[in-house]
Every structure is written in C-alpha cells, then in structure tokens.
N, C-alpha and C positions, 0 to 999 in steps of 0.2 A: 430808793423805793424798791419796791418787790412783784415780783410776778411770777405766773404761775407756767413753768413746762411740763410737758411729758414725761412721765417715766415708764421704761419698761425695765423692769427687773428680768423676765422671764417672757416667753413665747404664748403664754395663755392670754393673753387680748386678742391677739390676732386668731384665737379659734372661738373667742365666747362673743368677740364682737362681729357684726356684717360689716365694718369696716375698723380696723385697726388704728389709731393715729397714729401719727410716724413719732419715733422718739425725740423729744427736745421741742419738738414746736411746741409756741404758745397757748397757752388752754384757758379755757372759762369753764364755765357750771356745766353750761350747756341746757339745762331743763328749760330752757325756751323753744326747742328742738320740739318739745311736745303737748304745747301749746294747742287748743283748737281740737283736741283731739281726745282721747277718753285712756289713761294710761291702765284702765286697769284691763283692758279689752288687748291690750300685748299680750305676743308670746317669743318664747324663743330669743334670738338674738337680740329683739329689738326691745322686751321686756329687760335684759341684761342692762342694753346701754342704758334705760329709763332706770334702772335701781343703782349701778354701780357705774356709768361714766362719767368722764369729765370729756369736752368737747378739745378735739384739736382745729385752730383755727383754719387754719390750711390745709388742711387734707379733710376735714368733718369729720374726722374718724372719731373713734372713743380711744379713752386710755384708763385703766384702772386707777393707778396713783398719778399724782403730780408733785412737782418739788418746787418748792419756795426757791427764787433765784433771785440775785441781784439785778437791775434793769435800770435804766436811765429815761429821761423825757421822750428819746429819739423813740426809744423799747416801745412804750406805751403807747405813743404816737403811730406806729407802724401798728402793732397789734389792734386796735382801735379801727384803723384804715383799712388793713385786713378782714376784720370782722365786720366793719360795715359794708365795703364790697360784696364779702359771703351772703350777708343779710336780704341785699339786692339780689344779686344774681341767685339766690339758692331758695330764699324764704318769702320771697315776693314784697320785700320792702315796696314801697310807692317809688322813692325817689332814695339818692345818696343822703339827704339831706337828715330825714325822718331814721332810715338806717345807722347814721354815725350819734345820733341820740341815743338809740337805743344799745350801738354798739360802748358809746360811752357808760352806759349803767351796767352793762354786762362787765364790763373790764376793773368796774368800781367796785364793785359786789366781789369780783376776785382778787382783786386787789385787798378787802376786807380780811380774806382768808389768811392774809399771809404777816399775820402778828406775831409768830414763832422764828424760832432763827435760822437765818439762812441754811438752804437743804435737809429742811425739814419735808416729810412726803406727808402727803394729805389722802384722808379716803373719802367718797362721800357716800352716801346712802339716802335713798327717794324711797319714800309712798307715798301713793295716791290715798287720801282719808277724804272722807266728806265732801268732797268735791277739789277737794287742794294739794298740791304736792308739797312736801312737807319733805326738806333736808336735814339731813344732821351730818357732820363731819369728824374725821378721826384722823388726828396728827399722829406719825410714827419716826419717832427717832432713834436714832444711837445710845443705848444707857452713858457711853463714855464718850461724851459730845460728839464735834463735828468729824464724819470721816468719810470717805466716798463710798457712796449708797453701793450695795451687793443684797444679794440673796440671802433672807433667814441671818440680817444681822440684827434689822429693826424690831428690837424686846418690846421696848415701852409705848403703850398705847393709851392716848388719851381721847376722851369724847363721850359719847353716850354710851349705855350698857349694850351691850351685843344688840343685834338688831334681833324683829322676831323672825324673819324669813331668812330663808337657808338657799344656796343656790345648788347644785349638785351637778360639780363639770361633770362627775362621770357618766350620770344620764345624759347633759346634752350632748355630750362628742356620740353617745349612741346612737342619738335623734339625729345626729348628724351624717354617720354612716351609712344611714338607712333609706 
C-alpha cells in the first residue's frame, strides 16, 4: 500500500505558510480544515494553505508537495489514530468514535492519490466555485524514472492545465515585512 509524506524540497513553506509541516510526516488533503467556514473570504497565509497545502498530521502544518511512499497496515493504522486524535483535540470531533470515521475517509481519499509510483510528489490546487471547493491535482516526477527527489529535477508534469490563479511570494514576504 501507499501513502502520502511531506516534502520539502526548499525553505518556501515555512514563509508562505502560518505553520510549516515538518518533513516526512504523514499528510492528507486537508480541505476539511476549512470546512464551516467561507474560503473565499481568506487572505494571506491562510488563503495559501486553502489553495496549495496538503495537511501534515502531526504538527497541522501545510506542506507544498507530498510523496507517494510505501506503508504497511501498521502505517495506516497509526496515521488514522493520529488523525482521529487531531480531529478531537483540534476540530471538535464529538467523541473518538465519530473522529476515526471520519479520520478513516480522509486517509482513503489519500490513499486514492497515490496510483503513480513510488516517490512520485504530488501538487494540489483548491477553489472555492459556487459554494464548493473543488481539487485538482499534479503529479511530478523524474523524466528518467525513480531517483532521490532534489530541487529543479522534477520536468514532467501531469494534471490539469495551469491553474487560473497565480500566487506572487514576492509580494507576500513584502506584506510580511511590513
């Protein structure tokens, strides 16, 4: 089976997001995160995580990409428990009970993602349209199969055409200085 970590290629999460995920932890979609709430009314940091994060389980933080990894029963098991914990303590589950339901269709739905081959990085992209958030995803690998992920090797990009919205770090580290 497959599941999805962290990746950090470079230092830019930890400025575009209000909290960074750590690298390597377990990840889901995350877009339950902003549930109940009106995503087109973000701005700033928190607009970023709703367009471009994936959730780290453990820390809540965002992460830009993730990577398809290998995982066993235990993996999922623990990730699942993890997330339904967060669920409770973080998001006002009712009980553990209702929580690991829920934490189980989050972990299913990423586990979907992950039909490419091992260490494959994934991107995702949110908009809010019509009342719905609406994902699209983009797998990024190596032209010359499998090799250990680095910076500006991943060429090939599969998924939807460019998205319509544009993020521009260089304005936000401004808004950030200020």
């Amino acid at each position: 089976m497959k599941l999805l970590r962290t990746m950090r290629l470079d230092a830019s999460d930890t400025f575009i997001f209000e909290k960074a995920a750590e690298p390597g932890e377990w990840a889901v979609s995350g877009a339950f995160v902003f549930w109940g709430g009106d995503p087109a009314t973000l701005g700033g940091k928190a607009r970023t995580a709703f367009r471009s994060g994936f959730l780290g389980v453990n820390s809540l933080g965002w992460a830009t990409l993730v990577q398809i990894v290998e995982a066993n029963e235990a993996d999922r098991d623990g990730v699942v428990t993890a997330l339904a914990r967060r669920l409770t303590e973080s998001f006002g589950a009712p009980n553990i009970d209702a929580a690991r339901v829920a934490a189980e269709e989050e972990v299913t739905f990423s586990q979907s993602l992950c039909n490419q081959p091992q260490d494959t990085l994934i991107a995702v992209h949110r908009l809010y349209n019509d009342g719905a958030v609406h994902e699209s995803f983009r797998t990024l690998r190596p032209r010359n199969g499998t090799r250990p992920a680095r910076a500006f090797t991943f060429l090939d990009v599969e998924g939807e055409d460019d998205p319509t919205e544009t993020v521009d770090l260089i304005s936000m580290a401004d808004l950030e200085r200020k």
